[in-house]
Structures are given as C-alpha cells and as structure tokens.
C-alpha positions in Angstrom: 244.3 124.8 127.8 248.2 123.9 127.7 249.8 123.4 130.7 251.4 126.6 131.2 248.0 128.1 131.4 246.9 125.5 134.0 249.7 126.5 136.0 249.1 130.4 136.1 245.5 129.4 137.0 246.2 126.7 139.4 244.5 128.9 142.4 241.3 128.7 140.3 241.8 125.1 139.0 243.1 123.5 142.5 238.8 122.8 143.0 238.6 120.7 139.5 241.7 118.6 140.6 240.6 117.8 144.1 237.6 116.5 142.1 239.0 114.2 140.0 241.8 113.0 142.3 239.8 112.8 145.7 242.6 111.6 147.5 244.9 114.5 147.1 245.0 116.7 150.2 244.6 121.1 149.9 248.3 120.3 151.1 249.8 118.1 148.6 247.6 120.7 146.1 249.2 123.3 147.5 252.7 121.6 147.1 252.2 120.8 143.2 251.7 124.5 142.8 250.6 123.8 139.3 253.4 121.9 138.2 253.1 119.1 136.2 256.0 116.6 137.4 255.0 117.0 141.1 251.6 116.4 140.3 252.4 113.0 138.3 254.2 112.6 141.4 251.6 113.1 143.9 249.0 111.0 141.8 251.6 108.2 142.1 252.2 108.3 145.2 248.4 108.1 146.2 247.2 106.2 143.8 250.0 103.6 143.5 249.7 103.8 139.8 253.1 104.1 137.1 254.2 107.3 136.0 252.4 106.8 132.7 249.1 106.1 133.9 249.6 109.4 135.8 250.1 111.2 132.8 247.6 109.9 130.7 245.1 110.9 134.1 247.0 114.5 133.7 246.3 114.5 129.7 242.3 113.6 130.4 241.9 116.7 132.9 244.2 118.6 131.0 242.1 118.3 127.7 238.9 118.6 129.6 239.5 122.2 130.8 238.1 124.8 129.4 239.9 127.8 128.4 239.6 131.0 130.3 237.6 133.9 129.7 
C-alpha cells in the first residue's frame, strides 16, 4: 500500500496505528490526518527517537498493510 492510499484510508487505518504506536493519542491521530511528515513528527515527539528511526517505524507499518479490497 503506498502512502497515498494510507492517507485516503486513514479513518480505517487510525486502529492499526494506535496499535503499533500505543502512546499516540485519538488526538494527535486525528492531527496526523494521514500524513506522513506529521506522523514522523508525532512518533518523535513521543517516543524521543530521530527522525530516521521514525521513518524506518513508518516504512515497517507501511509495508505490513495490506491492500484494500
């Protein structure tokens, strides 16, 4: 699934990336709204983590998504 995909299906996907980044609040989902830079952003901000570890996290979730139907 390529990101623009992710981002028209954020709504949908907001569940699978409260799951993998537990300490992201419905808010801050909200606020990423799908796109990518904010979520690196969140992710570092929470996590404390560089912007490339953030990315690579974002690549991982990104790959493991399955297309939709």
């Amino acid at each position: 699934m390529n990101w623009d995909q992710i981002e028209g299906n954020w709504k949908q996907l907001k569940g699978s990336a409260r799951e993998k980044w537990g300490k992201l609040t419905d808010d801050d989902l909200d606020i990423v709204g799908g796109k990518r830079d904010k979520l690196v952003g969140k992710i570092q901000e929470k996590y404390g983590v560089a912007r490339e570890a953030a990315e690579k996290q974002i690549e991982e979730y990104r790959s493991g998504l399955k297309k939709p139907a």
